[in-house]
N, C-alpha and C positions, 0 to 999 in steps of 0.2 A: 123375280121370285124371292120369297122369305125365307127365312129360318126359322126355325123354330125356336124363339123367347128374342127374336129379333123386335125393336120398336119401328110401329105403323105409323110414320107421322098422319093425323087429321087435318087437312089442307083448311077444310071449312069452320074446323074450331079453332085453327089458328088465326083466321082471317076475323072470323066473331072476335077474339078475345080481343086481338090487335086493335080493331073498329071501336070498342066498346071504349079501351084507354084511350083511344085518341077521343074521343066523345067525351068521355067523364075527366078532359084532363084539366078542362080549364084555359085553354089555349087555343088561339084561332087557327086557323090552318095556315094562317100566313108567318104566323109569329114561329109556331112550330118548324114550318119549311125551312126559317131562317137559322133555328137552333139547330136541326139537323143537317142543313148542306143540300136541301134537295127543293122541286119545286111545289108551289102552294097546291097544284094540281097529282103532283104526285099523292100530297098527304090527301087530297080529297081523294086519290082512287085506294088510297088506305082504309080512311076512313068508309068508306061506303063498302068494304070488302072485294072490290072489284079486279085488286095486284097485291100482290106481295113485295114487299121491298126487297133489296139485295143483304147480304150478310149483312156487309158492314152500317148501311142503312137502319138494315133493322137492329143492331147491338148501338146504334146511337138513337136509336126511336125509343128501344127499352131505358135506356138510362136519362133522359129527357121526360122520360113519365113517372118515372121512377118505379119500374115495375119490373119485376124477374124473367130473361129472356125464356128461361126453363119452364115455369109455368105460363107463358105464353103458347111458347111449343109442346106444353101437354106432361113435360118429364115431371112434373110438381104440382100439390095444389095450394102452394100459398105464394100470394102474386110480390110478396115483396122479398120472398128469401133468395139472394142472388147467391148465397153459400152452398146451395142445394146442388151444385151441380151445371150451373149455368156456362153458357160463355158472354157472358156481359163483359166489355170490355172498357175499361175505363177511359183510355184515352184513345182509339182505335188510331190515330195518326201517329201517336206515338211508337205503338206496337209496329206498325208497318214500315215506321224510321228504323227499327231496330232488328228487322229482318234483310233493309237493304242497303 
């Protein structure tokens, strides 16, 4: 159940936006796999909208494309302002070094 001025994430705009950068990125699915850490099949079931990746996946997908996690996820509408509010992470291995 919601609240009221609570945010509705959109599952299927996120997975459009997601599909649409992977598509217009310039980038095979393999070479991509290889920037992100994950496998070429993965970025295909990206790509075609069919999963979602995991957190940290998807804040290394966003920064790989160069595109704002927050307007992926709907909180913004201009896909390169990562100041808006995002949690893009810059070096996501680094941040998780520093928590343990």
């Amino acid at each position: 159940m919601y609240r009221k001025g609570t945010y509705r994430l959109n599952i299927e705009e996120v997975k459009r936006k997601l599909s649409e950068a992977i598509q217009n990125s310039g980038f095979t699915h393999k070479q991509l796999a290889e920037k992100v850490g994950v496998s070429e099949s993965a970025i295909s079931n990206y790509s075609r909208g069919k999963r979602l990746p995991r957190v940290l996946t998807f804040a290394r997908l966003c920064r790989c494309l160069k595109i704002s996690s927050s307007f992926v996820l709907g909180l913004q509408s201009d896909k390169n302002d990562s100041a808006a509010g995002g949690f893009l992470v810059q070096n996501p291995s680094a941040e998780i070094a520093k928590k343990h």
